[in-house]
N, C-alpha and C positions, 0 to 999 in steps of 0.2 A: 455609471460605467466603472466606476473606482471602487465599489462597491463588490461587482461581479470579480476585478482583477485580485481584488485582495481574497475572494472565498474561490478562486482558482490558484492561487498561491500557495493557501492551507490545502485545499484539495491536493495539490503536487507536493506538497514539504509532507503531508500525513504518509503519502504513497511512497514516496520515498525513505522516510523512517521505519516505514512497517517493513518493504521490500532490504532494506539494511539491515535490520533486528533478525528477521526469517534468514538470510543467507550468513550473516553471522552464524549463527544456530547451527544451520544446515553442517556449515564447513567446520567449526568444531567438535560436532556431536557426529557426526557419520561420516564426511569425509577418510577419514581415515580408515577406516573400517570396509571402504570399498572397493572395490578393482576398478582400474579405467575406462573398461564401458560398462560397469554399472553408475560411473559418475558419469559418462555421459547421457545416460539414459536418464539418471536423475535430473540432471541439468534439463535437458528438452522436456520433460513430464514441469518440472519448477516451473518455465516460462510459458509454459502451455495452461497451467492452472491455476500457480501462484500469482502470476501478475496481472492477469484480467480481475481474479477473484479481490487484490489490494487496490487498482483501480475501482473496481465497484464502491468497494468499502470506501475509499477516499471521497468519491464524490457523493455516497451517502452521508457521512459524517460532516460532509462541506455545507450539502442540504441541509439538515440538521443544523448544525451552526448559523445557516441563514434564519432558518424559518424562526428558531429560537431567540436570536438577536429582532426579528420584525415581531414576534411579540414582547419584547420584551419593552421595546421601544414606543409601542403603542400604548401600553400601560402607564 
């Protein structure tokens, strides 16, 4: 079970690094350059494709760290 919590841990710290890194970005690089309902339109496109799409990736790279640690372990 400790096992699972700690590769849901990295799953949620990867997701949330990548999701901080991307809106960082966002808000330096374009914000400015937008009017207020293209930032909000930006904003609802962001959470509608950027945040499923970094959970996906999170808990791919989580698998991945699993599976890679159970071979690694068995060698």
């Amino acid at each position: 079970m400790k096992k699972y919590v700690i590769y849901f841990s990295l799953a949620t710290l990867n997701f949330v690094v990548n999701f901080l890194i991307y809106n960082y970005s966002f808000v330096t690089q374009a914000t400015p350059y937008l009017h207020e309902e293209q930032r909000v339109e930006s904003a609802i496109a962001m959470f509608e494709v950027t945040v499923p799409a970094f959970l996906a990736s999170s808990c791919f790279m989580a698998l991945l760290f699993y599976f890679a640690a159970n071979k690694l372990n068995k060698k």
